[in-house]
N, C-alpha and C positions, 0 to 999 in steps of 0.2 A: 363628413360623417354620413354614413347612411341612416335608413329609417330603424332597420334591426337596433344599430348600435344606441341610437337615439332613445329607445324605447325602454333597451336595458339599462340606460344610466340615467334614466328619468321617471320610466312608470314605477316610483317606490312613492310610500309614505310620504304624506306633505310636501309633495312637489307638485308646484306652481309654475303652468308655461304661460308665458305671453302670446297670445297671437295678435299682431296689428301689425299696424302700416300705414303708407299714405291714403289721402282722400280720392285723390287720382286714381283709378285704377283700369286697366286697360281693357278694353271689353274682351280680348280672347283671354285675358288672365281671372277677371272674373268668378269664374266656376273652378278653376283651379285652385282660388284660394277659399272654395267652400266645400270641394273635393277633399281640401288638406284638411279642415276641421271635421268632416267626417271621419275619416282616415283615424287621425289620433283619436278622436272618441272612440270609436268600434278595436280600437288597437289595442288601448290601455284599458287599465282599469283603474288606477290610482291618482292622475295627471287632474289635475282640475286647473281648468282653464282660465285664462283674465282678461280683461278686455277694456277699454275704454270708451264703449260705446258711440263710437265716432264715425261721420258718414265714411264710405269706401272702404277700404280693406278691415278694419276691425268689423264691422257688418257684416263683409261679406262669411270670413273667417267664423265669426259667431253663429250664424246662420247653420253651416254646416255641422259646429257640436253640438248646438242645439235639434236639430233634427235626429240627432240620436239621442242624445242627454242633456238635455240642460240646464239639470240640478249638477251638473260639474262644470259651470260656466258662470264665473263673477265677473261682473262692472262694477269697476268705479269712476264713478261721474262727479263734474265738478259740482254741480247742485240735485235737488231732489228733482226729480222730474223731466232731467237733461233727456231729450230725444225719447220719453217715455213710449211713445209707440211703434217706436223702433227694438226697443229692449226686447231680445230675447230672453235673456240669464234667468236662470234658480234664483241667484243671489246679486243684490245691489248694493255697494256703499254709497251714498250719497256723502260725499266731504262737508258740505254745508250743514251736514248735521252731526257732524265730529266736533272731539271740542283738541282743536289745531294743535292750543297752545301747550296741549300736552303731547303733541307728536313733535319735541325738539328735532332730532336727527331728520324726520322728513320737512322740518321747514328747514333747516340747515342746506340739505342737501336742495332744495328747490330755488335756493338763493343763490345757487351758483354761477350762476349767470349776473352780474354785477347791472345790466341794464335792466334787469328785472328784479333785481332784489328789493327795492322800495316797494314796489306792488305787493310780493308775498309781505312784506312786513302789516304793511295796510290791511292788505284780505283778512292776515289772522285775527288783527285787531279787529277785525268787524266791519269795516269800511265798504261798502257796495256800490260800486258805479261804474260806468262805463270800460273807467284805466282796469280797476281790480282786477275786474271781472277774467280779463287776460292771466291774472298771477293763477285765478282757478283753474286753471285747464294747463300752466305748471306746475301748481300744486297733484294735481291728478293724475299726472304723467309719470309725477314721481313715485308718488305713490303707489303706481301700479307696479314698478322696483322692487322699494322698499316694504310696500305694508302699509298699513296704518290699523289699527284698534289693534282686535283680534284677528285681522287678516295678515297671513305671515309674507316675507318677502318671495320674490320669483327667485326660480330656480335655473329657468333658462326661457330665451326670450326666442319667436320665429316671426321675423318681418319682414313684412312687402315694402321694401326702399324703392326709391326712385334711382335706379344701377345708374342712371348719368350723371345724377346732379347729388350720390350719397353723403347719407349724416345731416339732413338739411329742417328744419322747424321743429315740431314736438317729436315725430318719430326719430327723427335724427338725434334730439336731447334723451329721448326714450335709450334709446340704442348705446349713447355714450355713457348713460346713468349705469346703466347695467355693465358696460367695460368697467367704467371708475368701481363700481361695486362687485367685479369678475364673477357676474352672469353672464354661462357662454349666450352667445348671438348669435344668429343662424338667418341672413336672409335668404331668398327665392332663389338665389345660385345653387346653394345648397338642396332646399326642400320639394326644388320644383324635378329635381332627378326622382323623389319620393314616390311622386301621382304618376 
């Protein structure tokens, strides 16, 4: 998919793109992935952006629609306050001020991983400590999917993978959530023809 085609099957009404990625991020890649968040901001006009607020490619990615707009850039974060001086975005969910156990389908779906499913059960119940804490940042990965309150789910997702070692920790489960859920996906093979 080129950028044109990208633009026309995504800059409409309530459409929600992902941009993230690994924490790793290579220094000549860098400015590439804050080039590409410019890029779609000054491109679109209807796209609003999502993000996880997380070191390396979601920063960097942020960085870039934010320097245009970024009142069309949402985080959700797994607590209030997660990396607060990092945050660029208009808009923040913070998950710890959700009430979970009315978002069935995103704890369903974030339990999908059977070594981790006891922790989301824990977190929602209100449990905080060191184990949980991990279920929050799948909790929030999923979420950034699905949705949660009023925030609606993604409509297509653009990720910095690691090409050697792809599908691998949160952006890997990011990336499969969004197949299981057929959000196209679109890593740096793709987007990096774009800049």
């Amino acid at each position: 998919m080129n950028l044109r085609l990208f633009i026309e099957q995504f800059d409409v009404a309530d459409s929600i793109v992902l941009l993230e990625g690994k924490r790793l991020v290579s220094d000549a890649d860098k400015p590439r992935l804050v080039e590409l968040g410019k890029l779609l901001a000054q491109s679109t006009q209807n796209i609003i952006f999502r993000s996880g607020n997380a070191p390396g490619a979601d920063q960097y990615f942020s960085e870039g629609v934010a320097f245009v707009d970024s009142e069309r850039l949402q985080v959700i974060t797994p607590y209030e306050g997660h990396r607060k001086k990092h945050n660029v975005a208009g808009y923040t969910l913070a998950l710890d001020q959700q009430s979970l156990l009315a978002e069935s389908e995103l704890v369903y779906a974030a339990k999908n991983n059977p070594s981790t499913a006891k922790l989301v059960d824990d977190f929602v119940a209100g449990e905080r400590n060191k184990n949980t804490i991990k279920a929050a940042y799948i909790i929030r990965d999923t979420a950034k999917v699905l949705g949660c309150g009023d925030w609606g789910p993604a409509t297509a997702g653009l990720f910095y993978d690691d090409l050697a070692n792809p599908l691998k920790g949160g952006t890997g489960h990011t990336m499969l959530l969004c197949r299981k859920f057929q959000i196209p996906v679109f890593d740096q093979k793709i987007w990096f023809e774009w800049i």
